[in-house]
N, C-alpha and C positions, 0 to 999 in steps of 0.2 A: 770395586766400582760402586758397588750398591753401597756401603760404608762411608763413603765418600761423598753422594749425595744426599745421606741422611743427615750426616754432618753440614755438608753445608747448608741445607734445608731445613735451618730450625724453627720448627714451628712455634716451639714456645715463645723464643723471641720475636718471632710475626704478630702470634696471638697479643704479649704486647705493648707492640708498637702501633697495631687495630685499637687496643684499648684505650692509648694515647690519641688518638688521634678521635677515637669516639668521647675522651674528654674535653677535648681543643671544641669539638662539634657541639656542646652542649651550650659550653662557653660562649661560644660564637652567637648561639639563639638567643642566649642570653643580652646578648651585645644587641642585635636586632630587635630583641623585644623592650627595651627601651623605650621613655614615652619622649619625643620632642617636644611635643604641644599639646595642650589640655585646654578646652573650651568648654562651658557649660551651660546650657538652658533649657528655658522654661517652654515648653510649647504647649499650646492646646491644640492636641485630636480632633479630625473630624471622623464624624461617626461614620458608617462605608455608607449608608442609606442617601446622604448627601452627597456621596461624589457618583450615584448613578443617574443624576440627571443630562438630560443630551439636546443636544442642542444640531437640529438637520442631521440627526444619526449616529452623531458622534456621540462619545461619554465624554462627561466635560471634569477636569482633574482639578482638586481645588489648587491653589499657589500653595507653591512650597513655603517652607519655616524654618528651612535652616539653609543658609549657602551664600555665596556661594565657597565653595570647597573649594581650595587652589590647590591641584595637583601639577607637583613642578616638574617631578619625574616619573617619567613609564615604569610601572612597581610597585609606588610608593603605596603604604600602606598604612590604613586609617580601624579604628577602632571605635563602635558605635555603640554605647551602655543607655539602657534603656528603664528607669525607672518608676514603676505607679502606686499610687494604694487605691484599695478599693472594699467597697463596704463589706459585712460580711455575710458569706455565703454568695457570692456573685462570681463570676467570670467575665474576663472580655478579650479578646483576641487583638493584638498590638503588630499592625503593620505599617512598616516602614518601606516606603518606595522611595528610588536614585532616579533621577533625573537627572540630563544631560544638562551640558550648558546652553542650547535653547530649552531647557525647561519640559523637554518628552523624555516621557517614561523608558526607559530602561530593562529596571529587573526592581522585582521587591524581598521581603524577608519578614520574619515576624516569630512571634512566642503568642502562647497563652500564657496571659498573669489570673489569679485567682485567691481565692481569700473562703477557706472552710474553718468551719467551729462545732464543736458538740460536745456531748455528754455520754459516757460509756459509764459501763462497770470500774475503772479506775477515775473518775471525775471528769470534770471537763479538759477538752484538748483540742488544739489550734493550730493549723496546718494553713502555709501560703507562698504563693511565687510573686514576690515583686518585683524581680527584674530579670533582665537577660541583656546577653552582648554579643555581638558579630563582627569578624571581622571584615575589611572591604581593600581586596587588593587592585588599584586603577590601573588598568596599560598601559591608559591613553592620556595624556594630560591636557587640561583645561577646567573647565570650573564646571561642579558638580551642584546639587541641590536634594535636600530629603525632606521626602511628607511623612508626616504621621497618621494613619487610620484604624481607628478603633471598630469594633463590632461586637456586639454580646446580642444573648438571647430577647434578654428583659430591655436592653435599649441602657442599662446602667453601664457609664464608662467614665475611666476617670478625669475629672477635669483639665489637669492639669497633668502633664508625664516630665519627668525630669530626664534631659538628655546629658550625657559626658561624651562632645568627639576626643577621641585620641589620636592621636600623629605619629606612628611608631616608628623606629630608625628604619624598618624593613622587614621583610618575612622572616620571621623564624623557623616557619616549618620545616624548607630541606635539610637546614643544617643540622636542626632536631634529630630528625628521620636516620639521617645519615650518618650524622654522631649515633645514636641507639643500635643502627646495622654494624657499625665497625665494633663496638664496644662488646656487642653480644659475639660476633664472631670469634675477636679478640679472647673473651673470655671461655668459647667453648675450647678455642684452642690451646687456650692454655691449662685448659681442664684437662685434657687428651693429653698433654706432653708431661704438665708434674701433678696431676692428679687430687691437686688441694683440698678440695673440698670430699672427693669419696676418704685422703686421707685421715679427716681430720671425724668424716660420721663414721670411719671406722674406731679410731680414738676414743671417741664418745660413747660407742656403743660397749667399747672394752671395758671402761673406767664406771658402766652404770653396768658391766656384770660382774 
């Protein structure tokens, strides 16, 4: 009896047919992370200092600069690159806030971009972050909107940020995740059944003695 279900219980061919399917899964993010639509502009930052004026108590939000976003389906998934220069040795802290289709706030997001330089014992050397990207998955469809706000110490911010929205087919991440969980099971199993890789550092370690 026990013979019988070892036979039919092969793991190796489980381990894979996991590994298949953790390739199918890769694929598939791939398929999703596709761009449909690419849009690009110029916007000018406001500093944050400006957007805390109020007005009877409230803080009052400059207008947005980019939108409106037409989210056609619950999901859909957009891609927000963010890019500045700035002088050197400065910093300034780049957030972006979503706004609904009346134009209230949401949720925001954001990086530090920065720009270092000097001179060491090996010559001079120049270190910087000019951009970052996020992605933005909507539930809900209708039209969306994004501000830009800048903040640094010294009050230096770049004039101008270069924005790329992306339009992607759809999330890639489960499929990622899950292609990577099957693939890795897959492959311990098949470690366990024909031993591949201990075979092969045994090989190696013979042929280097």
């Amino acid at each position: 009896m026990k013979k019988v279900q070892e036979d039919t219980l092969n793991w190796g061919v489980i381990g894979i047919a996991l590994m298949i399917w953790g390739g199918l899964g890769f694929l598939l993010s791939l398929h999703f992370n596709m761009i449909v639509k690419r849009d690009k502009y110029s916007v000018n930052p406001v500093p944050k200092i400006e957007t805390l004026v109020t007005r009877e108590g409230k803080e009052e939000r400059p207008p947005y600069q980019i939108g409106p976003i037409i989210v056609e389906k619950p999901g859909e998934v957009f891609e927000v690159k963010v890019k500045g220069s700035l002088p050197d040795n400065h910093w300034t802290f780049v957030e972006v806030e979503l706004l609904d289709g009346n134009e209230e706030y949401l949720y925001s997001f954001g990086q530090e971009l920065w720009r270092e330089s000097g001179r060491d014992s090996d010559g001079k050397w120049s270190e910087a972050k000019r951009d970052f990207e996020t992605k933005i998955t909507f539930p809900v469809t209708g039209f969306y909107y994004l501000n830009f706000i800048v903040e640094s110490k010294r009050s230096v911010h770049p004039k101008t940020l270069k924005v790329t929205l992306l339009k992607r087919k759809g999330s890639d991440l489960p499929h990622f995740w899950l292609g990577m969980l099957c693939f890795v099971i897959g492959l311990i199993l098949v470690e366990i059944k024909y031993g591949i890789f201990r075979k092969t550092l045994e090989a190696l370690n013979e042929k280097n003695e």
